[in-house]
C-alpha positions as CSV (number, residue, x, y, z in Angstrom):
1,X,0.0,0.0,0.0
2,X,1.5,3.5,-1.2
3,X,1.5,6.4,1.5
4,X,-1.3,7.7,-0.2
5,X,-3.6,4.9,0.6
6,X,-2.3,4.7,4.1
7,X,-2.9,8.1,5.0
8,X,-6.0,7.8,3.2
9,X,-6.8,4.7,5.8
10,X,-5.6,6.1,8.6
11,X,-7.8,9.4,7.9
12,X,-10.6,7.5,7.2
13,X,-10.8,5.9,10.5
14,X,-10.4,9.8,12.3
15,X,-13.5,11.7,13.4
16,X,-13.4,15.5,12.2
17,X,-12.7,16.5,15.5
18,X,-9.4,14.1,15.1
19,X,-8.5,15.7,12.0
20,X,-8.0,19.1,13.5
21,X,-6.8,22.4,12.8
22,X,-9.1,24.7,10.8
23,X,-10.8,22.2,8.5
24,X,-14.5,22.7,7.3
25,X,-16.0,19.5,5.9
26,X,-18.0,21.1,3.0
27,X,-19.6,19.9,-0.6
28,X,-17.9,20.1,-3.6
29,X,-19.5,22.9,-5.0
30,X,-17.2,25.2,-2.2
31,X,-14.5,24.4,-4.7
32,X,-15.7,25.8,-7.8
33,X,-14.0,28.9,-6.8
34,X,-10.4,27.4,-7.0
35,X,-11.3,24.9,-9.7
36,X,-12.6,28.0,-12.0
37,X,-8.5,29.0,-12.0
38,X,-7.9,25.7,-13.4
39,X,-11.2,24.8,-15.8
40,X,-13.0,27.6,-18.0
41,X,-16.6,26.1,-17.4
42,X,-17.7,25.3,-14.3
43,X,-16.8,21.9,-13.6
44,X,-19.0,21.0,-10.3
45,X,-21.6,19.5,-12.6
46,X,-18.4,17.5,-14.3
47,X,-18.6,13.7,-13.1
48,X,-15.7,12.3,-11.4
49,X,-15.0,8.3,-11.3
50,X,-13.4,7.3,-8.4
51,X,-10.3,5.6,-8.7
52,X,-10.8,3.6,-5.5
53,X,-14.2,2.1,-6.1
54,X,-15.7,3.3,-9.4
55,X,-18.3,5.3,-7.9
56,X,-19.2,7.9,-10.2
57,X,-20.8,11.2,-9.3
58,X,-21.0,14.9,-10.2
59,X,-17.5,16.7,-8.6
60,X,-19.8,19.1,-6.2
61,X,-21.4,16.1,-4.7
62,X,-18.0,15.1,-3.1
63,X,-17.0,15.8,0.5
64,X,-14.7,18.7,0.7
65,X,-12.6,19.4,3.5
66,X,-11.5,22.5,3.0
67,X,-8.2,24.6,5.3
68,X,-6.5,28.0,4.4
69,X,-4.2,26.8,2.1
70,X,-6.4,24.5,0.0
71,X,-8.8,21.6,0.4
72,X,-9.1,17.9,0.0
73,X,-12.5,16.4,-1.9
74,X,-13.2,12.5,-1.2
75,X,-15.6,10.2,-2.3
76,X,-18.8,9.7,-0.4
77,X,-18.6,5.8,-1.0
78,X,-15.5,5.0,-0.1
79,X,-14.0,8.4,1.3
80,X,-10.6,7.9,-0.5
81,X,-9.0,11.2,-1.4
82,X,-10.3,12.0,-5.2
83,X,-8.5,15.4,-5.5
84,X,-6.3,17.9,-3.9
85,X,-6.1,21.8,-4.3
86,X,-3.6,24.1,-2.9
87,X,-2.3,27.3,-3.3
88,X,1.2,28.7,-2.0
89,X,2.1,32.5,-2.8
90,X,3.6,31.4,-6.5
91,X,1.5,28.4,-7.4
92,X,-1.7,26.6,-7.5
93,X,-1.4,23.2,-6.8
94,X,-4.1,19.9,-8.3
95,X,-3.7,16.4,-7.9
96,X,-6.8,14.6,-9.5
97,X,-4.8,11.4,-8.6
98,X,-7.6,9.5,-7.2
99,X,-10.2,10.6,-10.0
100,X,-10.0,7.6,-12.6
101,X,-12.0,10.0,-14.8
102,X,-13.7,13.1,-15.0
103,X,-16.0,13.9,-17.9
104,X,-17.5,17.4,-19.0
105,X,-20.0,18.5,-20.7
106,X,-19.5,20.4,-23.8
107,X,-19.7,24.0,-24.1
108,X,-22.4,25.4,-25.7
109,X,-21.4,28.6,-27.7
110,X,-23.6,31.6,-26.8
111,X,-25.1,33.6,-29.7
């Protein structure tokens, strides 16, 4: 098992109160914000395949627990980590790692 999958484990088996520090547990849709720096359209309606167990859902009906720096969104079958967002003074940081597959809609032109 990877340290991602341990921590993801480990995590799993924490209450929020365990987690600590100043994390929210939110929906996804709280990261549209962040995600709109990343993805033109807004991608909360996008479905997301877990990687862990296949479950497939839209992106803001994931669990979000979200901190100053960034946030964490995790499935709400399995509650493995799906993606990561973070943002430091010079970058923004995603890791869709645990997303086998996210699919979007296509954009309709306006006229």
């Amino acid at each position: 098992m990877d340290g991602d999958q341990t921590r993801a484990s480990r995590d799993r088996d924490r209450t929020d109160d365990e987690r600590g520090g100043e994390v929210a547990r939110l929906d996804g849709n709280v990261a549209a914000g962040m995600l709109s720096e990343i993805f033109v359209q807004d991608v909360t309606t996008a479905r997301v395949t877990c990687a862990n167990c296949g479950a497939a859902r839209p992106l803001g009906a994931l669990l979000v627990y979200a901190h100053g720096m960034g946030m964490v969104m995790r499935c709400t079958t399995c509650d493995s980590v799906i993606m990561r967002m973070a943002r430091t003074p010079t970058r923004l940081w995603f890791d869709p790692t645990g997303a086998r597959l996210l699919t979007l809609a296509p954009v309709t032109a306006v006229v």
